[in-house]
N, C-alpha and C positions, 0 to 999 in steps of 0.2 A: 460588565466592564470592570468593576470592581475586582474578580473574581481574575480576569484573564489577568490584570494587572498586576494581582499577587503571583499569580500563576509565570510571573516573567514574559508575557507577550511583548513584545520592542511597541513603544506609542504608534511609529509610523504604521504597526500593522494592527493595532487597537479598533478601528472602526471596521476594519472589514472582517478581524474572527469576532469582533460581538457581532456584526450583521449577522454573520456565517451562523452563532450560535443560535440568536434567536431565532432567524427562520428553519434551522435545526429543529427546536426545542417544538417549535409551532406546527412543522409538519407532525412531527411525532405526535401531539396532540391530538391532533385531527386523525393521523391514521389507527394509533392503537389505543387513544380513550375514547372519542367522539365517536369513528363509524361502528366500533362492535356493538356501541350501545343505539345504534341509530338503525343497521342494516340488521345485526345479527353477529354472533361472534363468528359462527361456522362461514357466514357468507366473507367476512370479511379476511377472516383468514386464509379463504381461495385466492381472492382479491389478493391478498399481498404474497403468497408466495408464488401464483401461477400468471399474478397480470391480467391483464382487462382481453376480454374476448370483441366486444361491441364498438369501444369506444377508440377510435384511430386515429389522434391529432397527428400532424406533421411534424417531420425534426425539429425538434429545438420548439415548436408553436402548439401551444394551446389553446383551445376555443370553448366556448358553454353550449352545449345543444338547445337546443330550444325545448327539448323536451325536459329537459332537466331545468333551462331555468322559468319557463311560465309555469311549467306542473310540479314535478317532483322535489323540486326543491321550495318550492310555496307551501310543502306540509307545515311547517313551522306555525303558521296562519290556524291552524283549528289545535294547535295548543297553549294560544293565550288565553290567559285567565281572563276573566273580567272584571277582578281586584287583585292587588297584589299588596303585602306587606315589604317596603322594603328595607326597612330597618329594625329595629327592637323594640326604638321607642314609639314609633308611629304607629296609629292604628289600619289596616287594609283601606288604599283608597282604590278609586275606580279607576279603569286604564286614560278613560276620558274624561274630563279635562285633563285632571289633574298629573297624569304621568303622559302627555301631549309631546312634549320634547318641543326642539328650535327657540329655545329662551333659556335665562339661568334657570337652573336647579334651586330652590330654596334649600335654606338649611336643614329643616326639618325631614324634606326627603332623599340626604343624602344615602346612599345605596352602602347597606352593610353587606356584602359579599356570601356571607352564611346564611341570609334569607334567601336564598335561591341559588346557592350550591353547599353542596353537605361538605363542609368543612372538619378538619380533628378538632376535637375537643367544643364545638360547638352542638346545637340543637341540631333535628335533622329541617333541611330546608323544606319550604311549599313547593309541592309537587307542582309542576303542569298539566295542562290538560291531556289526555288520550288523544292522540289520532282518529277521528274519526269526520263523519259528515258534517261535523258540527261546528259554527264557528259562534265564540262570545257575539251578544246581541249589539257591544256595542261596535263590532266589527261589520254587522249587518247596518248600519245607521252610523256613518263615522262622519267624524266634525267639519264645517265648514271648513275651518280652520285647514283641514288636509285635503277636502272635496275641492271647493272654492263653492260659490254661492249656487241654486238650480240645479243643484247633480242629480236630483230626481234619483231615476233607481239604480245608477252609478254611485250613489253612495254608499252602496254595500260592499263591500270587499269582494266575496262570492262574484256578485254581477260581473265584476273588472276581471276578476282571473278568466270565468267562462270567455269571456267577449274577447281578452286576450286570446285562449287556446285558439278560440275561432277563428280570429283575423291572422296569426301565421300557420294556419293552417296542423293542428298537433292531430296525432291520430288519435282515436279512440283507444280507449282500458283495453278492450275486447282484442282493436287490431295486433297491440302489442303483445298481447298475450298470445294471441295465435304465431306472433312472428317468433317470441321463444321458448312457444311449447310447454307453455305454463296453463295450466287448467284455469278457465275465466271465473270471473265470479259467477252466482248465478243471478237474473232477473230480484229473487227475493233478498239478497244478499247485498246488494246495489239499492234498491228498494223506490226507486223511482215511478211506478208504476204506476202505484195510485196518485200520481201528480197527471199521469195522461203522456207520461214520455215515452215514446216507443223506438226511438231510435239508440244505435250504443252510445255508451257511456264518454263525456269529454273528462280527458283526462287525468285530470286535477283535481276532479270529485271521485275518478274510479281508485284511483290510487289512496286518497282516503276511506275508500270503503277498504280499501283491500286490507289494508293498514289494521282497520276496525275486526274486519274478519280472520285475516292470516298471522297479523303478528300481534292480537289480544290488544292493541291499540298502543302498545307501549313500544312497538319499531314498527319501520315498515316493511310491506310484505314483498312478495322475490319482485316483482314487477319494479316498483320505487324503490328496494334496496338496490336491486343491479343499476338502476340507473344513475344514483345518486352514488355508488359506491367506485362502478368502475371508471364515472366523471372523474371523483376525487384523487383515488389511486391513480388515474392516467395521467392529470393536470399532472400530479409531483414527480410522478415519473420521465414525464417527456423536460422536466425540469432540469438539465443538465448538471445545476448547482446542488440538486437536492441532497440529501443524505444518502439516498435509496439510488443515486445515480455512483454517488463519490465513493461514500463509506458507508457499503452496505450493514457491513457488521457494527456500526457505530449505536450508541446508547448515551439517552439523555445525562449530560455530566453536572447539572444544577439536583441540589438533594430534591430529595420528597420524603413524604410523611410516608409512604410505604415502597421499603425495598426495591428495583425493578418494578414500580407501577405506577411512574412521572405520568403524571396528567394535566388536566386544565387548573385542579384545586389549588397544585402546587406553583403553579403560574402566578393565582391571585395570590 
């Protein structure tokens, strides 16, 4: 606001170019720092000059697939830590209780922004966890608090996602991968076996194997990259207001700490 103010925007039109800007600034975010670093840089720079092959909301309406939102987008889930430091002066607490949320923040653990994104001139931040099968233990056993009382073996995180895929019905790793010609994992590779599973993979667990296997755990692999990528590119596209609909050639006009490389750091 500040910024457009100097800049001479007339008051009456002040709330709608800062709206303008920041959902601006925020798509940009999301398309050229978040997905390269989340799908792949190659994949996602198909994604944004050729447009989504799969994902076909209607004019002007956007929707969330279900595959994207019970699976592919629950990767997030097997990269929390199980401690986290969130300031300088604190030492690492555990995710549960004590970072629980729905109450104040004490002061103690108010959030320094450079524990957990690499800031200039700061340390480098604590990593997240890898993508893989694997979720923190206290994700496998989560508190009353978020269960409510008796959740028995619902209060595993795991349990809820399967039992989700289940009940609206998501295909299997395998089906998807058959549907776009992507070579599957294989049986060892998925590694379910020696649990006595013989049926394919549900697919909220195949896509973090695949994660673990195709993209070294640090993005996800073609299967959850397309998914999640040409959702994202599509929602902002089918977006009329977006930048990508308006002012294709447009570029974030808030500075950053590097040249042409406006991201989420320069946000915080």
């Amino acid at each position: 606001v500040d910024r457009l103010r100097a800049d001479g925007v007339a008051e009456m039109a002040l709330l709608a170019e800062a709206r303008r800007a920041a959902t601006w600034h925020y798509q940009w975010v999301l398309l050229e720092d978040f997905l390269p670093r989340l799908i792949g840089a190659g994949l996602a720079a198909e994604l944004l000059a050729g447009g989504v092959r799969h994902y076909r909301p209607g004019p002007g309406v956007a929707w969330i697939p279900l595959e994207f939102a019970d699976a592919a987008f629950r990767y997030g889930h097997s990269q929390i830590r199980e401690r986290y430091r969130v300031n300088r002066d604190a030492e690492p607490v555990p995710l549960f209780p004590d970072l629980l949320g729905f109450r104040p923040v004490p002061a103690a653990l108010a959030v320094d922004w450079s524990c957990l994104f690499d800031l200039p001139g700061r340390p480098p931040a604590q990593r997240a966890k890898r993508i893989d099968g694997r979720l923190a233990a206290s994700l496998i056993q989560l508190p009353e608090a978020i269960t409510g009382a008796g959740a028995g073996d619902y209060g595993s995180l795991a349990v809820r996602h399967l039992q989700r895929g289940q009940g609206v019905g998501l295909p299997s790793g395998e089906a998807l991968a058959r549907h776009l010609g992507v070579e599957p994992l294989t049986p060892a590779e998925v590694g379910l076996g020696p649990s006595g599973w013989e049926l394919e993979t549900p697919l909220w667990f195949y896509l973090l194997k695949e994660a673990e296997h195709r993209g070294r755990g640090e993005r996800l692999g073609p299967i959850g990259g397309r998914l999640v990528g040409e959702v994202l590119v599509g929602i902002v596209d089918a977006d009329g207001e977006s930048y990508r609909a308006v002012d294709p050639a447009w570029r974030p006009t808030l500075p950053a700490a590097s040249p042409r490389r406006f991201g989420l750091t320069d946000l915080l």
